[in-house]
ZAMARGU-4260 file (C-alpha; in steps of 0.2 Angstrom, whole numbers, plus 5000, padded with zeros to 4 digits):
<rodrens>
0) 5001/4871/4901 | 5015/4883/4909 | 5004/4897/4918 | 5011/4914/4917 | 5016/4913/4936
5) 5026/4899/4934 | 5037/4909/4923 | 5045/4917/4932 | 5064/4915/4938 | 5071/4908/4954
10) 5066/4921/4968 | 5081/4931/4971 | 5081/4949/4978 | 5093/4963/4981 | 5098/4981/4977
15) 5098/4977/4959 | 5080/4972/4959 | 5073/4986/4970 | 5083/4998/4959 | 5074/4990/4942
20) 5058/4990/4951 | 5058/5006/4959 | 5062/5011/4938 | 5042/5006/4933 | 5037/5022/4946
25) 5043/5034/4933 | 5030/5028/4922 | 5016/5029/4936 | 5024/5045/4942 | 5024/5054/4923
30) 5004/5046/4924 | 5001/5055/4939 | 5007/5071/4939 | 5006/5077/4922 | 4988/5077/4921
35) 4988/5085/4942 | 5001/5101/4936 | 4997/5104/4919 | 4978/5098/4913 | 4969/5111/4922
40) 4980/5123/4916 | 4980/5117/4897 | 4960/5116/4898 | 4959/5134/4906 | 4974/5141/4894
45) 4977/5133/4878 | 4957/5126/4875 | 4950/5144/4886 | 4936/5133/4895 | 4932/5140/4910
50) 4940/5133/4926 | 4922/5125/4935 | 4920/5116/4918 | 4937/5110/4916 | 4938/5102/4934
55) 4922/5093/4933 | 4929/5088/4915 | 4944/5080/4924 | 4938/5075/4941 | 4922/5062/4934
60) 4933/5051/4924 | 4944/5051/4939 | 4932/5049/4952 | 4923/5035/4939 | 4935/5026/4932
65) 4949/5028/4944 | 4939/5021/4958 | 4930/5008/4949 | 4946/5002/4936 | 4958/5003/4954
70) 4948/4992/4965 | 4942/4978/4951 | 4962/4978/4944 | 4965/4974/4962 | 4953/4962/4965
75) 4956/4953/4948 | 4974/4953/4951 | 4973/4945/4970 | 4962/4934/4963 | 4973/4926/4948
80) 4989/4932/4954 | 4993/4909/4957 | 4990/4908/4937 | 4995/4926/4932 | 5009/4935/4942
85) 5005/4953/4942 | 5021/4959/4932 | 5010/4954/4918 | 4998/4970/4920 | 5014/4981/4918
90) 5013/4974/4903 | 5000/4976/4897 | 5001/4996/4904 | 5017/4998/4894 | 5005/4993/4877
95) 4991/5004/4882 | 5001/5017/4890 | 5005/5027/4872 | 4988/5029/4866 | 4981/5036/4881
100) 4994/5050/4882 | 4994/5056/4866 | 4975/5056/4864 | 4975/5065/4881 | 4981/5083/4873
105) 4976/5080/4856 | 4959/5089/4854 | 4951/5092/4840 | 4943/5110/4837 | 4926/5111/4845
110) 4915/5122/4856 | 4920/5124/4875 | 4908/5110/4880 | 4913/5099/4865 | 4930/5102/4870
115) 4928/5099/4888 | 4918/5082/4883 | 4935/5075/4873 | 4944/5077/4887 | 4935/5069/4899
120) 4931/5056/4886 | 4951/5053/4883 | 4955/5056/4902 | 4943/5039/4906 | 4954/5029/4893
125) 4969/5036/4904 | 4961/5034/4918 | 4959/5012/4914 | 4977/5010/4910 | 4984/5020/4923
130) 4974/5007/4934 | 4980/4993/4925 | 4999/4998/4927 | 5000/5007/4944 | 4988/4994/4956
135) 4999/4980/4952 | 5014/4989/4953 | 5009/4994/4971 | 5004/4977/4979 | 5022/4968/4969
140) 5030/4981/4983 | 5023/4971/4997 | 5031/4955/4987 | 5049/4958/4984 | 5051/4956/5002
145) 5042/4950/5019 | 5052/4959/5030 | 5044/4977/5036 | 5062/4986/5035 | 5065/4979/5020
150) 5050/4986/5014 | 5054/5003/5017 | 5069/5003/5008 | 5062/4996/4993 | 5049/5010/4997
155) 5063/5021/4997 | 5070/5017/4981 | 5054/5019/4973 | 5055/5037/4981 | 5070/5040/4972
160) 5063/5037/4955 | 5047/5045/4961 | 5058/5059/4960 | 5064/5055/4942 | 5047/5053/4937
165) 5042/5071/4945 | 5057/5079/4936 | 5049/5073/4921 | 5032/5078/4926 | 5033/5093/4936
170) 5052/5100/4927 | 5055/5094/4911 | 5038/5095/4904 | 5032/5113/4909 | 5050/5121/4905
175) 5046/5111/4886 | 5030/5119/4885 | 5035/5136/4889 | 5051/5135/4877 | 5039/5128/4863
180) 5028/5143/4864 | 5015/5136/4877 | 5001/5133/4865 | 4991/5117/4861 | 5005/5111/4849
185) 5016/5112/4863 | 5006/5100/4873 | 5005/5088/4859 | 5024/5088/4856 | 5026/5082/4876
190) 5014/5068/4874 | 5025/5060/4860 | 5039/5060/4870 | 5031/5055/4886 | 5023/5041/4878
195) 5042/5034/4873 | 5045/5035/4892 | 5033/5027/4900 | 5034/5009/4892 | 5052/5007/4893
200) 5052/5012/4913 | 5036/4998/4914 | 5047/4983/4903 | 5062/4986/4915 | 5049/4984/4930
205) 5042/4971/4921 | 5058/4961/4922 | 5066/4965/4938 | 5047/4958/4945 | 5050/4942/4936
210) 5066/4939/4946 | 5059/4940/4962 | 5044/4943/4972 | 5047/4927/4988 | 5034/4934/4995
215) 5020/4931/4982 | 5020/4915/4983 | 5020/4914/5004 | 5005/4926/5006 | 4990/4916/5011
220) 4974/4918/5002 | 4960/4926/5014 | 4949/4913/5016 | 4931/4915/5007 | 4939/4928/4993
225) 4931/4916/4980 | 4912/4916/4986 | 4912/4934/4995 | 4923/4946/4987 | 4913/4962/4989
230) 4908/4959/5006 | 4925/4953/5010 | 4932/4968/5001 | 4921/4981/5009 | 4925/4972/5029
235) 4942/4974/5026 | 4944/4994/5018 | 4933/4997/5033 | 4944/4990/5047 | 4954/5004/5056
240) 4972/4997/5051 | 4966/5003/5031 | 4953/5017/5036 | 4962/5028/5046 | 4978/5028/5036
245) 4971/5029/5019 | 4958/5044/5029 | 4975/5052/5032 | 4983/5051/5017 | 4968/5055/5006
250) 4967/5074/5015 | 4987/5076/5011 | 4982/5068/4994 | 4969/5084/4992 | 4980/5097/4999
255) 4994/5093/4988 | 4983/5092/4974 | 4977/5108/4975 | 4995/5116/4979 | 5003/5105/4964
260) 4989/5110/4951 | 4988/5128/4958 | 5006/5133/4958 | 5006/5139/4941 | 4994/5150/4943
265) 5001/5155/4960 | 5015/5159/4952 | 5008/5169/4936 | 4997/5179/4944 | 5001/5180/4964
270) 5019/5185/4959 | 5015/5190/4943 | 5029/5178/4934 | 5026/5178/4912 | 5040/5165/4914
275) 5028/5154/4927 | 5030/5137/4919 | 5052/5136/4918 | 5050/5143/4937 | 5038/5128/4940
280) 5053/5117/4932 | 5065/5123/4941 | 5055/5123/4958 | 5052/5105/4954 | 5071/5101/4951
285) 5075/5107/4967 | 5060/5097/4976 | 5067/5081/4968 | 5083/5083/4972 | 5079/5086/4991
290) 5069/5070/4989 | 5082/5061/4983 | 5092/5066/4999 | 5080/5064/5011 | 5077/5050/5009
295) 5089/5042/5021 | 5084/5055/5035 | 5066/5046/5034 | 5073/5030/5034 | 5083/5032/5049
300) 5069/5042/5058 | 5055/5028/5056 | 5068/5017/5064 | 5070/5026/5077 | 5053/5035/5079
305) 5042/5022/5071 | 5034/5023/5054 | 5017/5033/5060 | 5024/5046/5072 | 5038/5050/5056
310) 5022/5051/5047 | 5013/5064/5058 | 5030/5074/5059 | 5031/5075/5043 | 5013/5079/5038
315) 5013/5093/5049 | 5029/5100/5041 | 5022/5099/5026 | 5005/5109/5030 | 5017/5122/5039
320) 5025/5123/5024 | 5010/5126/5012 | 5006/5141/5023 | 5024/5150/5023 | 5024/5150/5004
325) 5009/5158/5003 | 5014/5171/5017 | 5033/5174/5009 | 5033/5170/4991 | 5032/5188/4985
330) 5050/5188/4994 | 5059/5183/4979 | 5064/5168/4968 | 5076/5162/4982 | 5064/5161/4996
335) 5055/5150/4984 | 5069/5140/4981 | 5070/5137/4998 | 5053/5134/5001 | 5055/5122/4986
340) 5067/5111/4994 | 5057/5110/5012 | 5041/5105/4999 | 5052/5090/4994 | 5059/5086/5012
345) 5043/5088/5020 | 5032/5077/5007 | 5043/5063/5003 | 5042/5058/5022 | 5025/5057/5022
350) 5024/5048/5005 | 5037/5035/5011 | 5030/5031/5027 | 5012/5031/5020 | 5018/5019/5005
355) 5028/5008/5017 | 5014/5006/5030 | 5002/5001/5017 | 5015/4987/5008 | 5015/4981/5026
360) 4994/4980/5027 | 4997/4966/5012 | 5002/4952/5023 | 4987/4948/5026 | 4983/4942/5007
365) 4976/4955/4999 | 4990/4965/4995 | 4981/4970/4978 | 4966/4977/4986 | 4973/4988/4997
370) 4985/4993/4984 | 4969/4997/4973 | 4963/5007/4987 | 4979/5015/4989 | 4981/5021/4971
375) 4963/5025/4969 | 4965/5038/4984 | 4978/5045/4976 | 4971/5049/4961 | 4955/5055/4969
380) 4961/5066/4981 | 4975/5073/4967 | 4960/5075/4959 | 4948/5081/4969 | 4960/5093/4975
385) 4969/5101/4959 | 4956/5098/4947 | 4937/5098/4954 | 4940/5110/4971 | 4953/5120/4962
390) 4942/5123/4947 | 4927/5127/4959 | 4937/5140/4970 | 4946/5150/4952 | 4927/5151/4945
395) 4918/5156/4960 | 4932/5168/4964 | 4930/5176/4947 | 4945/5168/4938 | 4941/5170/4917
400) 4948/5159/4905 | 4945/5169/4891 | 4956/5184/4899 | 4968/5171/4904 | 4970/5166/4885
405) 4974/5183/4877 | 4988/5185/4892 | 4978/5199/4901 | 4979/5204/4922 | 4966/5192/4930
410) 4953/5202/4945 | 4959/5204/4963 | 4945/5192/4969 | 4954/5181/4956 | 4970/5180/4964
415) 4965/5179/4981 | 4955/5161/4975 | 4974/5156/4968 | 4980/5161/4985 | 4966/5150/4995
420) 4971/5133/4982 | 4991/5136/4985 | 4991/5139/5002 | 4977/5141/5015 | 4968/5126/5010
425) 4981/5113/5006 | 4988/5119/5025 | 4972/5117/5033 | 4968/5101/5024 | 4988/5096/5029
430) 4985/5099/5047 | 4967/5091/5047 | 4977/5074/5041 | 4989/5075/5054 | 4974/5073/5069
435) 4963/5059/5059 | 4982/5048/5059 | 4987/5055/5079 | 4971/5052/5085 | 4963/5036/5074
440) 4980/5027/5073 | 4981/5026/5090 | 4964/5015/5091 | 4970/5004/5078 | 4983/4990/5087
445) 4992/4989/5070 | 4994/5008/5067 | 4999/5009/5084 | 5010/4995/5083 | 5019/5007/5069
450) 5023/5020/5080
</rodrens>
């Protein structure tokens, strides 16, 4: 019998196959970021339960499901990855992907709790199957190519259609809402489309990993996977190399949740916008497009810096960044379209370096693990910060749903907690990041090595 692995072409890599596979991260990227910018906001808006609920609601399946789903997709895929190449999970995401997206925003008519209990119910289903598409995808990065350069121009390209995939996200679906009238129909209507979207970007990923990936079949398997793989898996998240990076990341991971799912608000109720969601759009356009453009400026810095002290640069922008737009937003639309575009200059360098350091981690043989760990910070920490600690901070500073529904003018206390999401706490957080990396990396020999 042919094994699933064996199926796959002649290796051969190039630009054509990094393009294709960097097209599969507008799926994961559309997974990501649509639930971060909008689901807190439909929950408190369109369904009027209160923002404590509505985060918890969103962070358990997260926190459950995300963690759990990333690390055993990893481990199954390390595993198996001799008799079934991981390309095959993109598969099976691009199947699954559809159901989970429309369920997501299709809530029946219940009480707050009821409601809030559907969602967290549909969000776990959402929560496997962005497992099953995204770890894969990660650890095939760290496949295409055993050269650490390399890695970060694949990296790169995938930033590049991280981008498109946040365009989709974070500006075509907000201004769609707002133009179909913002209301839970509105939110149904995106999930059709998205849910066409995502499984075409994962079948063209699917194929351009089919075509290459020398790599997966040089890596060695870590010796005693078989009989120990919990113990082996715990040692190896614990080292210093995966620790203090992921640490790092995790904290940006938080703050740019929490500024990403607070920005609507920020700018509905700090600036006092009624047109908040097109700005967010356009906002977002203008972040992508720097993204794009950037990245060849990171490239050439990490070269020349090394991949961790680009990291710590740009991590500290980033946090300098979150604090100026809370300080000088109320200066008008075009200092925020300036702000916009340093947002997307500043967080795609840490993004890049942090995705490309990790693709390097893989040589090791476990390239799905610390992909599982990977992708399961990222959702975490988008979660813990702009769903769970956002949610928290708008409730406990007085924020109410039900005025929020009817269109009316929120407390003072309540926009000051909008004020402490968008930009003193992802700042702090920002900077807080930037020490574990400067001052942990430097007692890890790989990490150091990277600077």
């Amino acid at each position: 019998m042919v094994s699933l692995a064996s199926a796959t072409a002649p290796a051969r890599t190039g630009a054509r196959v990094y393009v294709a596979y960097g097209v599969g991260q507008i799926a994961g990227q559309v997974f990501r970021d649509v639930p971060s910018l909008l689901l807190l906001f439909f929950m408190t808006n369109a369904l009027g339960v209160q923002p404590a609920l509505a985060g918890v609601a969103i962070f358990v399946p997260k926190l459950v499901f995300g963690l759990v789903c990333d690390v055993c997709v990893g481990l199954l895929s390390d595993r198996f990855k001799a008799r079934i190449a991981r390309r095959w999970w993109l598969l099976l995401g691009a199947v699954g992907a559809p159901f989970a997206l429309i369920l997501l925003f299709h809530v029946p008519i219940l009480s707050e709790v009821g409601k809030a209990a559907y969602v967290a119910s549909a969000f776990s289903l959402y929560m496997a199957i962005f497992a099953v598409l995204s770890v894969p995808y990660l650890a095939i990065a760290g496949e295409l190519s055993a050269d650490p350069g390399q890695r970060t121009i694949i990296m790169a390209w995938r930033l590049v259609f991280t981008a498109v995939g946040v365009l989709i996200a974070g500006s075509f679906s907000p201004i769609f809402i707002q133009i179909q009238g913002g209301g839970q129909k509105a939110y149904e209507a995106l999930s059709l489309i998205l849910a066409t979207v995502c499984p075409l970007a994962l079948i063209i990923a699917f194929f351009a990993a089919g075509r290459s990936a020398p790599a997966a079949r040089a890596t060695p398997r870590p010796p005693g996977s078989a009989q120990f793989p919990v113990r082996e898996a715990l040692a190896a998240i614990a080292a210093p190399r995966v620790s203090v990076l992921v640490g790092a990341n995790l904290l940006l991971l938080i703050s740019s949740g929490m500024a990403y799912a607070s920005m609507i608000y920020f700018l509905t109720y700090n600036l006092g916008r009624a047109d908040a969601l097109k700005q967010v759009g356009f906002i977002t356009l203008i972040a992508c497009a720097t993204i794009i453009l950037a990245q060849p400026l990171w490239i050439g810095l990490a070269r020349r810096l090394g991949k961790r002290r680009t990291f710590l640069i740009s991590s500290a922008l980033y946090g300098c960044l979150c604090l100026s737009w809370g300080l000088f937003g109320r200066m008008g639309l075009g200092v925020d379209y300036l702000l916009a575009a340093i947002l997307g200059l500043t967080n795609s360098g840490w993004s890049l370096m942090g995705f490309s350091m990790v693709s390097d981690l893989g040589d090791d043989g476990r390239g799905g693990l610390y992909a599982s760990i990977w992708v399961a910070a990222d959702k975490i920490g988008f979660a813990l910060g702009g769903t769970l600690l956002a949610g928290l901070i708008l409730s406990a500073f007085g924020f109410d749903a039900g005025r929020a529904m009817a269109g009316l003018v929120q407390p003072a206390s309540a926009v000051q907690g909008v004020w402490l999401c968008f930009s003193a706490g992802p700042a702090a957080l920002s900077f807080a990041a930037t020490a574990v990396l400067g001052v942990g990396g430097v007692n890890s020999p790989v990490l150091a090595r990277a600077a």
